[in-house]
N, CA, C and O atoms as a Tripos MOL2 file, in Angstrom:
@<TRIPOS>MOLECULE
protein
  300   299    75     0     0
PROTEIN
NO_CHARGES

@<TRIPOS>ATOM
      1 N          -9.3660    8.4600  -27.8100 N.3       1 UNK1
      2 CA        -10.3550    7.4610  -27.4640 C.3       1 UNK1
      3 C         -11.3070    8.0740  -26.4420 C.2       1 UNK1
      4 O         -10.9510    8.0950  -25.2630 O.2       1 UNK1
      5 N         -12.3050    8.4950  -26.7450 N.am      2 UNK2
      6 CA        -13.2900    8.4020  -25.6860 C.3       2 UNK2
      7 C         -14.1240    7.3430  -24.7980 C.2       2 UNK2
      8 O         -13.9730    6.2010  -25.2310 O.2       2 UNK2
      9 N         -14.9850    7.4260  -23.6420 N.am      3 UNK3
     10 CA        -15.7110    6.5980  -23.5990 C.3       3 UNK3
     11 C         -17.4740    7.0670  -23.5390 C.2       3 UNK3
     12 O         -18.0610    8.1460  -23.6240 O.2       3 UNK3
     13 N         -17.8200    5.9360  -23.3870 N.am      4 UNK4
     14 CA        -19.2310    6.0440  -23.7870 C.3       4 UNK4
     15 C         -20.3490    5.4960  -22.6260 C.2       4 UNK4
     16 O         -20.9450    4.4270  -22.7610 O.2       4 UNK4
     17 N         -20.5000    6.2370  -21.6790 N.am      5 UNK5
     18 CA        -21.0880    5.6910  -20.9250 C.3       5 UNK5
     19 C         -21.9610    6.6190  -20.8350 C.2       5 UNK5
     20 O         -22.7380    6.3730  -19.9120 O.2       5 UNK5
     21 N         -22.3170    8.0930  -21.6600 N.am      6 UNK6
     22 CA        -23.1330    9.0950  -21.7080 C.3       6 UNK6
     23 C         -24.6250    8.5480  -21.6710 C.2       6 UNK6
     24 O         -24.9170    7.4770  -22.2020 O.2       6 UNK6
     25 N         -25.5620    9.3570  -21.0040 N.am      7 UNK7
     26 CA        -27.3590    9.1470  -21.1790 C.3       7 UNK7
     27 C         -27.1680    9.4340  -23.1800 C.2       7 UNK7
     28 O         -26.4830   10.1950  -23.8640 O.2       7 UNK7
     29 N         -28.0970    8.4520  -23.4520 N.am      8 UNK8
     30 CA        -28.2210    8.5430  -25.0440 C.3       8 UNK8
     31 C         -28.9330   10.3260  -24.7380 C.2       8 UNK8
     32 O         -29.7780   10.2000  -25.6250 O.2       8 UNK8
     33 N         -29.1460   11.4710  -24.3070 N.am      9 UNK9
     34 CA        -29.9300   12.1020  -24.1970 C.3       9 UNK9
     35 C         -28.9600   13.2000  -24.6740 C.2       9 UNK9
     36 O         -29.1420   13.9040  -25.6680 O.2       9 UNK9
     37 N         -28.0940   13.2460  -23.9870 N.am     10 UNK10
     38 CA        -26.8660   13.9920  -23.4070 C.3      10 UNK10
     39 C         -25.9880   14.1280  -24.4250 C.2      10 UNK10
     40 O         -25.5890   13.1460  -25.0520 O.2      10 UNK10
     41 N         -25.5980   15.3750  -24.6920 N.am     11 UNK11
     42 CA        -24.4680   15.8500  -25.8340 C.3      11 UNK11
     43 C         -23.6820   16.7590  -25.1810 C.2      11 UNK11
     44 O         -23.9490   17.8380  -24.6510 O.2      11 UNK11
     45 N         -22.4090   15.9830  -25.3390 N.am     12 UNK12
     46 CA        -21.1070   17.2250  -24.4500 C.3      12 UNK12
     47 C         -20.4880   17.9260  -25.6210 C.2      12 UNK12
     48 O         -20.2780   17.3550  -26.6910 O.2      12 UNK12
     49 N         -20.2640   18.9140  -25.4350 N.am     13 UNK13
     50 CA        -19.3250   19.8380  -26.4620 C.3      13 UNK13
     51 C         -17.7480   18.7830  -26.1490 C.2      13 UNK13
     52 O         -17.5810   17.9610  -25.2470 O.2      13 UNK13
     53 N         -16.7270   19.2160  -27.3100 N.am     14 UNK14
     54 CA        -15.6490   18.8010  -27.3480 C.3      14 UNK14
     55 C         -14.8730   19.1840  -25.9540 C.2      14 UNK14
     56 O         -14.1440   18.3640  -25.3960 O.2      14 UNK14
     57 N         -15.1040   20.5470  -25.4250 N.am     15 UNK15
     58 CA        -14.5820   20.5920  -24.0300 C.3      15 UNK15
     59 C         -14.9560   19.6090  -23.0000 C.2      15 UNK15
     60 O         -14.0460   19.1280  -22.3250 O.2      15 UNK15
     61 N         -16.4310   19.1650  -22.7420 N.am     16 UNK16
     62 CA        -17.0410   18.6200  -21.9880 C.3      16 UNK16
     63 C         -16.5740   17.4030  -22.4960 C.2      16 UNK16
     64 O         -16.5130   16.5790  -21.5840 O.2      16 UNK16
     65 N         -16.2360   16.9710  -23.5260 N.am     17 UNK17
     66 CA        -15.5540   15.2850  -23.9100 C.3      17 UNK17
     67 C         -14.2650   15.4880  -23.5430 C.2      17 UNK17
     68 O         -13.7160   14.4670  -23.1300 O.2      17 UNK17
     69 N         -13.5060   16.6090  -23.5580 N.am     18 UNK18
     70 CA        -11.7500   16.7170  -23.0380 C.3      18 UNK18
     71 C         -12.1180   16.1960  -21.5810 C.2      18 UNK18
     72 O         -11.7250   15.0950  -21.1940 O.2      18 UNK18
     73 N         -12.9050   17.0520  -20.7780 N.am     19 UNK19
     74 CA        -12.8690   16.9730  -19.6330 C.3      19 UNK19
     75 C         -13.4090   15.3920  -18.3430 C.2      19 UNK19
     76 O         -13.3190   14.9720  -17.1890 O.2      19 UNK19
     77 N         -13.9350   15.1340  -19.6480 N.am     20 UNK20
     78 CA        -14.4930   13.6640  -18.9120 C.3      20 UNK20
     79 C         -13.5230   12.4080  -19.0020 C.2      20 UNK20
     80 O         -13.3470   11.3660  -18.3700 O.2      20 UNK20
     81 N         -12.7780   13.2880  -20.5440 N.am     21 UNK21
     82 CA        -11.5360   11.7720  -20.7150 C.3      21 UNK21
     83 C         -10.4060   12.0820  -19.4160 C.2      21 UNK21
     84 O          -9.6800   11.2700  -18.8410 O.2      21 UNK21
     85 N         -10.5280   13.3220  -19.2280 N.am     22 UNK22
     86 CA         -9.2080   13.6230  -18.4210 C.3      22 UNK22
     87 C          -9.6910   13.0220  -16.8240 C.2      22 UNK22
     88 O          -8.9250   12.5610  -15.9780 O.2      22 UNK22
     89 N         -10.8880   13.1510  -16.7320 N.am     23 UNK23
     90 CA        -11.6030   12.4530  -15.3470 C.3      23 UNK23
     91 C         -11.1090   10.9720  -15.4000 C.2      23 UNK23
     92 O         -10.6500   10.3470  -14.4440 O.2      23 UNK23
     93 N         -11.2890   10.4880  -16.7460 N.am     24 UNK24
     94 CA        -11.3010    8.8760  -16.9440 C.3      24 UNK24
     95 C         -10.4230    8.2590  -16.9170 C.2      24 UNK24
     96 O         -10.4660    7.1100  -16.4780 O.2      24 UNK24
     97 N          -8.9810    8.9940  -17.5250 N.am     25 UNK25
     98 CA         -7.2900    8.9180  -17.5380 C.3      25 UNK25
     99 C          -6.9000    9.0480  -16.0510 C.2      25 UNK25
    100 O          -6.3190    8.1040  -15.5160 O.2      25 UNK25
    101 N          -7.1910   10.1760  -15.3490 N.am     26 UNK26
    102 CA         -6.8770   10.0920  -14.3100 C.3      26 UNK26
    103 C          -7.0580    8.9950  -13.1610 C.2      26 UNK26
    104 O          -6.1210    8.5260  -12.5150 O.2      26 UNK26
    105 N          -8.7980    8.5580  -12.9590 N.am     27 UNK27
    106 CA         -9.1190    7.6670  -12.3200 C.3      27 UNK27
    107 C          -8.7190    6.7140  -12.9690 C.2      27 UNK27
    108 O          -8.7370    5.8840  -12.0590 O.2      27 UNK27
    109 N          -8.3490    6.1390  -13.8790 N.am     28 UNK28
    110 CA         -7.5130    4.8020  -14.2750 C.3      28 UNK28
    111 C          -6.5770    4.5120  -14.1680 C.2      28 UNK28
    112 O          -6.2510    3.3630  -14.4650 O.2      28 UNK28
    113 N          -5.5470    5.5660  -13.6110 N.am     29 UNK29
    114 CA         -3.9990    5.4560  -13.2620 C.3      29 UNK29
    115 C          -4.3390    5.7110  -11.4770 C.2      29 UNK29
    116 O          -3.4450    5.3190  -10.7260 O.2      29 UNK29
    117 N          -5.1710    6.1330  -11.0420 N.am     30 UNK30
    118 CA         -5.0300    5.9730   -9.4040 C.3      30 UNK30
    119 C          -5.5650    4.7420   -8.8160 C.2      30 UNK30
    120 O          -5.2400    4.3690   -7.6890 O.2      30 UNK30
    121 N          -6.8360    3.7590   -9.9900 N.am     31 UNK31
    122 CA         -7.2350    2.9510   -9.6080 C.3      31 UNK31
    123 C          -6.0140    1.5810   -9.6070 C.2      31 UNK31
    124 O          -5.8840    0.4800   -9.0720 O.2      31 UNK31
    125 N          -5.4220    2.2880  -10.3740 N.am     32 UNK32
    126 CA         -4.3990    1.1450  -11.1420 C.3      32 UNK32
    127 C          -3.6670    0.5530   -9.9160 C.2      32 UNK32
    128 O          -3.6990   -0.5580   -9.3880 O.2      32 UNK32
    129 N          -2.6510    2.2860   -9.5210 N.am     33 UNK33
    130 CA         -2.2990    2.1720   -8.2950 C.3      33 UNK33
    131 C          -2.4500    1.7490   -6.5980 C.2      33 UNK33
    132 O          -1.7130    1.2170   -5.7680 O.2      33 UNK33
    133 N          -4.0190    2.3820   -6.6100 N.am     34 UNK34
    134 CA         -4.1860    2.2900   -5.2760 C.3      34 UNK34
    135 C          -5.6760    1.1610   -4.6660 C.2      34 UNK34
    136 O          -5.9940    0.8580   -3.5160 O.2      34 UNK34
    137 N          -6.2490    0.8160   -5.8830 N.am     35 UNK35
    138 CA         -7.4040    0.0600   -5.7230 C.3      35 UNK35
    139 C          -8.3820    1.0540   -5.9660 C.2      35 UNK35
    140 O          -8.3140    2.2630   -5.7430 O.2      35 UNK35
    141 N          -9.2960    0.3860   -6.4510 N.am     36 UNK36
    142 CA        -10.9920    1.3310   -6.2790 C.3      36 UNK36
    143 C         -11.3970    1.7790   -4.7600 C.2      36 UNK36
    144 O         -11.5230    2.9430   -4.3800 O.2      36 UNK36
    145 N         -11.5260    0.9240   -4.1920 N.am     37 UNK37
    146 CA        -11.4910    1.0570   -2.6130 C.3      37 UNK37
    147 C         -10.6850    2.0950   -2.0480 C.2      37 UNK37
    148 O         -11.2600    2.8320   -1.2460 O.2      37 UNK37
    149 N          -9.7310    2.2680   -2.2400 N.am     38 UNK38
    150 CA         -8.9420    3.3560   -1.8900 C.3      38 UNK38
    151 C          -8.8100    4.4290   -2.8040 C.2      38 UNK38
    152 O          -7.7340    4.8860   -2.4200 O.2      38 UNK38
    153 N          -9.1390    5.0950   -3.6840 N.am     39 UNK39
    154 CA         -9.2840    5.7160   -4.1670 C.3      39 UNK39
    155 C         -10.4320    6.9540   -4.3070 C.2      39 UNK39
    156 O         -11.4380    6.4620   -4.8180 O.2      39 UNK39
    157 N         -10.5810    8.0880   -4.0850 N.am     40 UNK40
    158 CA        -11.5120    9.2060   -3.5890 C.3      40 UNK40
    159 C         -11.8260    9.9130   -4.4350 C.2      40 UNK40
    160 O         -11.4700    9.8220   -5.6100 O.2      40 UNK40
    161 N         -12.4950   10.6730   -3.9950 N.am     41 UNK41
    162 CA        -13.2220   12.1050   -5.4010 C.3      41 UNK41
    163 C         -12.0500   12.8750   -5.6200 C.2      41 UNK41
    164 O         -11.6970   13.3900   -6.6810 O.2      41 UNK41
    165 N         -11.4230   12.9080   -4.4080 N.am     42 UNK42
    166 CA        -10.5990   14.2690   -3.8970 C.3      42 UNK42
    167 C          -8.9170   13.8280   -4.7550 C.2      42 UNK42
    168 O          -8.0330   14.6140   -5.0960 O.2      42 UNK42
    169 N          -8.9460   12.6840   -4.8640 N.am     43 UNK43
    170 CA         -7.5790   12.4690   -5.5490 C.3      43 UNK43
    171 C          -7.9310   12.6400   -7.3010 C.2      43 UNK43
    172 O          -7.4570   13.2950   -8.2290 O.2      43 UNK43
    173 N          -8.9090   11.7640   -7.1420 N.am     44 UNK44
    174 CA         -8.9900   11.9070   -8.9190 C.3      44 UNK44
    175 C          -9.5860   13.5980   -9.2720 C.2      44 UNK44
    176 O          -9.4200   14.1020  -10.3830 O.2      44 UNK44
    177 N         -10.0420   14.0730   -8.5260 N.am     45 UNK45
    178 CA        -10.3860   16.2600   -8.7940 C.3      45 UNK45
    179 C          -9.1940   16.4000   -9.0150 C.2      45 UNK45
    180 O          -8.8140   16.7940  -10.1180 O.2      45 UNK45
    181 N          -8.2440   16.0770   -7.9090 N.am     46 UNK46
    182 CA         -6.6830   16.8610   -8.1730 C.3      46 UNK46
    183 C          -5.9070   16.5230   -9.6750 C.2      46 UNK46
    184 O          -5.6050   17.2100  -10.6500 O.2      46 UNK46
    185 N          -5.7460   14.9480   -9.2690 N.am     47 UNK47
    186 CA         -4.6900   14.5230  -10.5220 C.3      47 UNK47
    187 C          -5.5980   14.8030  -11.7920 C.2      47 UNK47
    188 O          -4.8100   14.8340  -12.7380 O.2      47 UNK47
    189 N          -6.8700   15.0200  -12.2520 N.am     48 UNK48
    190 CA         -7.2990   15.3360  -13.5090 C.3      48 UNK48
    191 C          -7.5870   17.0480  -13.7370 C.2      48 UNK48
    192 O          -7.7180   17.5290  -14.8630 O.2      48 UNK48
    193 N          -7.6640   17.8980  -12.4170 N.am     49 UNK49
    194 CA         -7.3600   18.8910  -12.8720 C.3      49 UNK49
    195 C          -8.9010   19.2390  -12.7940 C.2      49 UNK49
    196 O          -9.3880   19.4530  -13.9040 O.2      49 UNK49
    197 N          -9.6430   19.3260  -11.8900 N.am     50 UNK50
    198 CA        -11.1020   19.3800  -12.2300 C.3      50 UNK50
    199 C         -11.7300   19.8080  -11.1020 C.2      50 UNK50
    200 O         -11.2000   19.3330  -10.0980 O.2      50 UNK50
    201 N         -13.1320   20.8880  -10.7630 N.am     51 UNK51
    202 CA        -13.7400   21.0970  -10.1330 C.3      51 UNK51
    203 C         -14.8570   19.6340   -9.7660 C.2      51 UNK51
    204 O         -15.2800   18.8000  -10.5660 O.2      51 UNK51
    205 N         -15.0850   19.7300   -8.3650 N.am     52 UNK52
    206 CA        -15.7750   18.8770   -7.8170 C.3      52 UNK52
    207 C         -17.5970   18.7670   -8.7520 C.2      52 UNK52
    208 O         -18.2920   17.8250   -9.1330 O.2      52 UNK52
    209 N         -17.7150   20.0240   -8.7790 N.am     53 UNK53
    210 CA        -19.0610   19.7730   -9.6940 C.3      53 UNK53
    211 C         -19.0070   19.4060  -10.9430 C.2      53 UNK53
    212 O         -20.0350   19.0660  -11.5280 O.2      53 UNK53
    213 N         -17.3060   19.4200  -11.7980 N.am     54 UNK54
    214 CA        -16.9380   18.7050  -13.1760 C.3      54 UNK54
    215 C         -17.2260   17.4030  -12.9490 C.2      54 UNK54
    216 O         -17.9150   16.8020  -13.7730 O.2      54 UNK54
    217 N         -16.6770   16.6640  -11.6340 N.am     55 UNK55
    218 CA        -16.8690   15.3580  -11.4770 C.3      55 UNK55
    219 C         -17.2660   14.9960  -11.2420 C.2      55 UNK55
    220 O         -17.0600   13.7840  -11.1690 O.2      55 UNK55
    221 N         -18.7700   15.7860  -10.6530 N.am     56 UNK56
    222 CA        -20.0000   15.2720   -9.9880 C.3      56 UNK56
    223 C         -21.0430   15.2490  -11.4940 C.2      56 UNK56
    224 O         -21.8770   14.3530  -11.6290 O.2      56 UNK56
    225 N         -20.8970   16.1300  -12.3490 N.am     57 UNK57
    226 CA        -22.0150   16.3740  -13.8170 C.3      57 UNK57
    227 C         -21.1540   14.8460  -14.6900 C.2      57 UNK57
    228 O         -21.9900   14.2480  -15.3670 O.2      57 UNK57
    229 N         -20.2830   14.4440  -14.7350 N.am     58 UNK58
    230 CA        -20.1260   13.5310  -15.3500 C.3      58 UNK58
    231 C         -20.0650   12.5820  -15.2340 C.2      58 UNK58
    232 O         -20.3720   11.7640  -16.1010 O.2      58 UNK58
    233 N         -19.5240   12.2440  -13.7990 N.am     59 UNK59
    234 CA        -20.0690   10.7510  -12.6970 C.3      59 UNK59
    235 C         -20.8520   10.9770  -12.1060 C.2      59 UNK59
    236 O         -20.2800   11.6770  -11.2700 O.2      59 UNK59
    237 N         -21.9500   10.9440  -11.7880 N.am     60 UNK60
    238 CA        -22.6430   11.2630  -10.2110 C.3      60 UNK60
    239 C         -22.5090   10.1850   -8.9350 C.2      60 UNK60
    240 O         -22.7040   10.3400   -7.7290 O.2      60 UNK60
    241 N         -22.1000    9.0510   -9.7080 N.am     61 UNK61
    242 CA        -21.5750    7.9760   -8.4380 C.3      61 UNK61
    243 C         -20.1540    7.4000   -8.5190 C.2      61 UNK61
    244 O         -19.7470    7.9750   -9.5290 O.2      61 UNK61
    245 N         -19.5470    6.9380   -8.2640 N.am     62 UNK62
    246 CA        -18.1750    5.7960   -7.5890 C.3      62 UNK62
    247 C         -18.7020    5.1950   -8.8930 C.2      62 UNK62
    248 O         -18.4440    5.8570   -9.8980 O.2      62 UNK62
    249 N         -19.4470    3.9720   -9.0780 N.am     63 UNK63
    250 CA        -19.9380    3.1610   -9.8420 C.3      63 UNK63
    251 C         -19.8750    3.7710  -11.2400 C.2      63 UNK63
    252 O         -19.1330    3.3920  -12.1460 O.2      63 UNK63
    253 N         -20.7380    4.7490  -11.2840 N.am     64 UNK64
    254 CA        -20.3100    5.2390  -12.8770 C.3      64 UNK64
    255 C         -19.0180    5.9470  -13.2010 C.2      64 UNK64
    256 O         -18.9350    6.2140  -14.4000 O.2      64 UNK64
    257 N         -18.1800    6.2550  -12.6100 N.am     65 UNK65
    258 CA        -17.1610    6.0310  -13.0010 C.3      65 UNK65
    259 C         -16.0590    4.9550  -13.0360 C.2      65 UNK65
    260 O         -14.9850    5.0410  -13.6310 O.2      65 UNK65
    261 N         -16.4890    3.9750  -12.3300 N.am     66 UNK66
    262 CA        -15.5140    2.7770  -12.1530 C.3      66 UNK66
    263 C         -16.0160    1.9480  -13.4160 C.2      66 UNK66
    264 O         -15.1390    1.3240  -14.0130 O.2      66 UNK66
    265 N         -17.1410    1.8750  -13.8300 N.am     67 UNK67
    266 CA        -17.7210    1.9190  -15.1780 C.3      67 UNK67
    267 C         -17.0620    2.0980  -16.3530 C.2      67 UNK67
    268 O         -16.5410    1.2550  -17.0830 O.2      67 UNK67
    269 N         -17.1570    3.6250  -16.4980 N.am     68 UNK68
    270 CA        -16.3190    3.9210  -17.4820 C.3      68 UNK68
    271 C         -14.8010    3.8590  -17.6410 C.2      68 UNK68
    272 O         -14.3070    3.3590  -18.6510 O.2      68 UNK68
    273 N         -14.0930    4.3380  -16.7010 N.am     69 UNK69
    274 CA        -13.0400    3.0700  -16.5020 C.3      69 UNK69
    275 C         -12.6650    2.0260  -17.1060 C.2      69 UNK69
    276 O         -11.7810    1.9660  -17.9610 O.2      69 UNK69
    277 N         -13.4030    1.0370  -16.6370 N.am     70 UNK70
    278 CA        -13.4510   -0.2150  -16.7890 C.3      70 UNK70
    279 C         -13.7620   -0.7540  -18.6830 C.2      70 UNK70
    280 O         -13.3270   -1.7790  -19.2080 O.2      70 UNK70
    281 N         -14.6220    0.3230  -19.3410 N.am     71 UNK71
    282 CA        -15.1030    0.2720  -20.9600 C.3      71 UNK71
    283 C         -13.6830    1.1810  -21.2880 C.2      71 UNK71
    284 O         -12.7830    0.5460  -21.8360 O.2      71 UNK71
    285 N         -13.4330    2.5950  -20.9920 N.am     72 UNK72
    286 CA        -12.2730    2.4690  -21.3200 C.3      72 UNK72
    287 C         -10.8510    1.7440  -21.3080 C.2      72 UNK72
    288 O          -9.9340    1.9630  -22.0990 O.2      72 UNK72
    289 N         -10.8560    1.0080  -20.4500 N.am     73 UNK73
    290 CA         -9.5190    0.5730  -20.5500 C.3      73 UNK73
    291 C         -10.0750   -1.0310  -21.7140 C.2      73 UNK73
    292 O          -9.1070   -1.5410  -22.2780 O.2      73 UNK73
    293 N         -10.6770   -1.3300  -21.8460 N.am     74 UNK74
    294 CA        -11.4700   -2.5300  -22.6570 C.3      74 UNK74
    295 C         -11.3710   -1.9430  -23.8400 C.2      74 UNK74
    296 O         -10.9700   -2.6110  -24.7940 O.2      74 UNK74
    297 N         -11.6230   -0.9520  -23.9580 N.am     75 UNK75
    298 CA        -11.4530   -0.3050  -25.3360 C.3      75 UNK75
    299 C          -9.8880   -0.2960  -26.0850 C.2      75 UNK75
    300 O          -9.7370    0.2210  -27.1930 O.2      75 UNK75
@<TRIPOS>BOND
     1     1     2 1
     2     2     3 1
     3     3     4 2
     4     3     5 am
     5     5     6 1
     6     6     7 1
     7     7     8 2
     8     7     9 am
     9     9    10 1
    10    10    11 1
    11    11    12 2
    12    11    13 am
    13    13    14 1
    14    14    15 1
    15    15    16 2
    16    15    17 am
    17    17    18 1
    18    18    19 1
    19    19    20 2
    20    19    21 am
    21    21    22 1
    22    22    23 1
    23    23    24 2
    24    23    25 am
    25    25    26 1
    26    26    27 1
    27    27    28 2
    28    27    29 am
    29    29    30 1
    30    30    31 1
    31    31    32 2
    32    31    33 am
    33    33    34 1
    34    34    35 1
    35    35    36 2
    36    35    37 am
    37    37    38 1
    38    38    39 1
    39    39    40 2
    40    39    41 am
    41    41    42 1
    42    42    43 1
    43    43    44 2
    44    43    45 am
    45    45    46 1
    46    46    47 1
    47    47    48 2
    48    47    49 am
    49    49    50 1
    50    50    51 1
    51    51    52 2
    52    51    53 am
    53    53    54 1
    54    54    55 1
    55    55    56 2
    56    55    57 am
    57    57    58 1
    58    58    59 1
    59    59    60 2
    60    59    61 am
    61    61    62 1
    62    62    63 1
    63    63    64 2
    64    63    65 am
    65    65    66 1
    66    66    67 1
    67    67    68 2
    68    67    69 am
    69    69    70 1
    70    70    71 1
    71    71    72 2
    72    71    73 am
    73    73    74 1
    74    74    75 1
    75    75    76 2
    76    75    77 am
    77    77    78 1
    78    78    79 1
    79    79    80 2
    80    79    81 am
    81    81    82 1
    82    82    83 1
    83    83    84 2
    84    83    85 am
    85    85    86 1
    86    86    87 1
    87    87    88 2
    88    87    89 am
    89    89    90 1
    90    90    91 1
    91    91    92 2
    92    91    93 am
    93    93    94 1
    94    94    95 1
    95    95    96 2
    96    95    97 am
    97    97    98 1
    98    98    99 1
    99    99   100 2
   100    99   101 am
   101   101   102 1
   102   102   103 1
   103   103   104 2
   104   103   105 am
   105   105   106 1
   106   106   107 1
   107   107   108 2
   108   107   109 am
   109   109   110 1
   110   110   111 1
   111   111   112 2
   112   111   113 am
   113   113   114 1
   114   114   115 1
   115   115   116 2
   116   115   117 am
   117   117   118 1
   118   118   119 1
   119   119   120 2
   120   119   121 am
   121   121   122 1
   122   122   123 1
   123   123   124 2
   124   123   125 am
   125   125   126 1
   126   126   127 1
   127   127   128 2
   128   127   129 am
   129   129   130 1
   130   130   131 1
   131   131   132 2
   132   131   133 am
   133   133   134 1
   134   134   135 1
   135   135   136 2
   136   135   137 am
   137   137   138 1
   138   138   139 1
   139   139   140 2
   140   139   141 am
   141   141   142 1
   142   142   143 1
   143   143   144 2
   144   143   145 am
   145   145   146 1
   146   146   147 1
   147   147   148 2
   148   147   149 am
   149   149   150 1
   150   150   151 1
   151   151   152 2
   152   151   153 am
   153   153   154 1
   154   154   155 1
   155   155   156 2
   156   155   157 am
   157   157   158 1
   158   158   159 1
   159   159   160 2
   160   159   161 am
   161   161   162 1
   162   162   163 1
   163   163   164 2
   164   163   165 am
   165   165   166 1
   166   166   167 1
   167   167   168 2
   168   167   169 am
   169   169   170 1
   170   170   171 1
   171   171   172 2
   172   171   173 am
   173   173   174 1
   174   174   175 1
   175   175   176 2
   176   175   177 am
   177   177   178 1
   178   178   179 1
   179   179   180 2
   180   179   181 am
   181   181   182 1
   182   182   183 1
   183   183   184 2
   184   183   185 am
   185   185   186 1
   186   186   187 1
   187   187   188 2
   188   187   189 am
   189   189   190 1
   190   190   191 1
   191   191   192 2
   192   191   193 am
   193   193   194 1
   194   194   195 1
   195   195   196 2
   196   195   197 am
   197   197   198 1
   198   198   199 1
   199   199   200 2
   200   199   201 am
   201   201   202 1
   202   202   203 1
   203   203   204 2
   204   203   205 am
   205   205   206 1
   206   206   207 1
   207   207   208 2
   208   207   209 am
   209   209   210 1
   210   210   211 1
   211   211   212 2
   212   211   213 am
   213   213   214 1
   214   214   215 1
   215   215   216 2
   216   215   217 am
   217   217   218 1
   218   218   219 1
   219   219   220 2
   220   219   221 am
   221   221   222 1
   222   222   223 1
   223   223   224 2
   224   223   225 am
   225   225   226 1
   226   226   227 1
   227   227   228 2
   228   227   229 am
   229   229   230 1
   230   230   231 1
   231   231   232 2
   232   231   233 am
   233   233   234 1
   234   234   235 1
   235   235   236 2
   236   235   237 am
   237   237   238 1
   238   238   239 1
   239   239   240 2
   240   239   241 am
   241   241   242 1
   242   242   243 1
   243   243   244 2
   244   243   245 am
   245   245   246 1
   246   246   247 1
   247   247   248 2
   248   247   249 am
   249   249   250 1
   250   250   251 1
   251   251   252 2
   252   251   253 am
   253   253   254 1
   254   254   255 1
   255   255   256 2
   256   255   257 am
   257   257   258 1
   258   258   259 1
   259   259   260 2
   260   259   261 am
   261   261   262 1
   262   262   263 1
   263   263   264 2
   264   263   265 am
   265   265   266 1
   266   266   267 1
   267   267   268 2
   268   267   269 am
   269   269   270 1
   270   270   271 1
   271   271   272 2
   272   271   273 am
   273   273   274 1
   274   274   275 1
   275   275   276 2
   276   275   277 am
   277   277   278 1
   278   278   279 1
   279   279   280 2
   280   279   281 am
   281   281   282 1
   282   282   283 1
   283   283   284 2
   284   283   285 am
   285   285   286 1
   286   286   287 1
   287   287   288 2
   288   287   289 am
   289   289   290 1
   290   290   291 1
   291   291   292 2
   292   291   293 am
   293   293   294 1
   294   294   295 1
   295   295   296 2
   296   295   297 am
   297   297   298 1
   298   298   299 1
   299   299   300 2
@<TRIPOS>SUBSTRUCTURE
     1 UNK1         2 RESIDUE 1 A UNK
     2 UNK2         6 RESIDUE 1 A UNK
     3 UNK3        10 RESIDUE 1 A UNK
     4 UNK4        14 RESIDUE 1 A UNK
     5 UNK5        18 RESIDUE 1 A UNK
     6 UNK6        22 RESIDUE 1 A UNK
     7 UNK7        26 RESIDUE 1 A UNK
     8 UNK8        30 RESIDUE 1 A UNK
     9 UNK9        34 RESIDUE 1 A UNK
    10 UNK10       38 RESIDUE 1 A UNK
    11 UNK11       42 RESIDUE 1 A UNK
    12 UNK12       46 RESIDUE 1 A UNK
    13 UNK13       50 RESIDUE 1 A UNK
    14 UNK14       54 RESIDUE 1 A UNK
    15 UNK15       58 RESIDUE 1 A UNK
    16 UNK16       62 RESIDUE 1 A UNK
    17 UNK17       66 RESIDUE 1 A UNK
    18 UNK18       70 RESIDUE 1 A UNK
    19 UNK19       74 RESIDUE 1 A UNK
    20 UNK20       78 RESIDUE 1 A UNK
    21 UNK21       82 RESIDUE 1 A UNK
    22 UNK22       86 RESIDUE 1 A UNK
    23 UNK23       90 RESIDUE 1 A UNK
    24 UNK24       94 RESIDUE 1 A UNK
    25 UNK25       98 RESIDUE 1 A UNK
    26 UNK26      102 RESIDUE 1 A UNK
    27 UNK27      106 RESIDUE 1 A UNK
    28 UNK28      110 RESIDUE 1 A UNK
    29 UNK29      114 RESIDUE 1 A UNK
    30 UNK30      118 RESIDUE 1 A UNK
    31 UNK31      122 RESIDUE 1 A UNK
    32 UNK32      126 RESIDUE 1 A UNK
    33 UNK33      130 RESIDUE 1 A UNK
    34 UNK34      134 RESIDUE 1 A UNK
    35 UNK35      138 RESIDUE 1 A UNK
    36 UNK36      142 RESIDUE 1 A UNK
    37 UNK37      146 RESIDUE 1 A UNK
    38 UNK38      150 RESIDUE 1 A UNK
    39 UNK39      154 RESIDUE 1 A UNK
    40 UNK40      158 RESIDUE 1 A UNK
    41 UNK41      162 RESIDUE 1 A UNK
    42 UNK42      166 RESIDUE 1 A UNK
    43 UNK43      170 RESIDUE 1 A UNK
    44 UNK44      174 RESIDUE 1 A UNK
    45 UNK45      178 RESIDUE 1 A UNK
    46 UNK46      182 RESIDUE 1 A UNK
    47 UNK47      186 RESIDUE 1 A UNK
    48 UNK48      190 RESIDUE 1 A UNK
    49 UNK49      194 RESIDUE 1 A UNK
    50 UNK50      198 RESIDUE 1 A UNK
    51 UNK51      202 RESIDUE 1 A UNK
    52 UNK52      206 RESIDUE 1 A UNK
    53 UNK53      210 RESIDUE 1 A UNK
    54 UNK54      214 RESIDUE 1 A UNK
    55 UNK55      218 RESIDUE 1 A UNK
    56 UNK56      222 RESIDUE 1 A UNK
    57 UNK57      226 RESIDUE 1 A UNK
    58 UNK58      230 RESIDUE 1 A UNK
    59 UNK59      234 RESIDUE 1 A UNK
    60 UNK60      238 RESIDUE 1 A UNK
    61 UNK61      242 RESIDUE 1 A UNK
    62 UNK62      246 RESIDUE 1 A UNK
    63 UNK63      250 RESIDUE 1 A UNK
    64 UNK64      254 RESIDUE 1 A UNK
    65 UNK65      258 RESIDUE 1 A UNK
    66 UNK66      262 RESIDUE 1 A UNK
    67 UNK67      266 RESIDUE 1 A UNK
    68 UNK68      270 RESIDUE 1 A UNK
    69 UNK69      274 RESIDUE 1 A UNK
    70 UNK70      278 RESIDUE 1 A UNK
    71 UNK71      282 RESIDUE 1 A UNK
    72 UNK72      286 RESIDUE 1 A UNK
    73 UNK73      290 RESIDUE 1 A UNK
    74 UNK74      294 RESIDUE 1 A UNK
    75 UNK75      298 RESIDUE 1 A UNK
């Protein structure tokens, strides 16, 4: 399952779609746990396995990823 919160502009290779679900899996099991509010860049980099500029090119804010999140788990 992916999600879809991409610029209609924007085409990720299949790596760049691994890597955003694994951003999205991750932040959905820490949000689960610890609240949005409590939850940081620095936890979801670790538990998904990802450089800070991976998670900055595919979220650039809190919001867009609490976003996608939020369509993934709806999905």
């Amino acid at each position: 399952m992916t999600t879809t919160s991409e610029a209609p502009d924007r085409k990720l290779t299949a790596k760049g779609l691994a890597t955003r679900e694994r951003i999205v899996r991750a932040a959905a099991e820490l949000i689960y746990e610890h609240g949005a509010q409590n939850t940081n860049n620095e936890q979801i980099r670790e538990a998904a396995g990802v450089s800070g500029s991976q998670l900055t090119r595919h979220f650039p804010t809190k919001e867009s990823l609490v976003r996608a999140v939020l369509a993934w788990q709806a999905d």
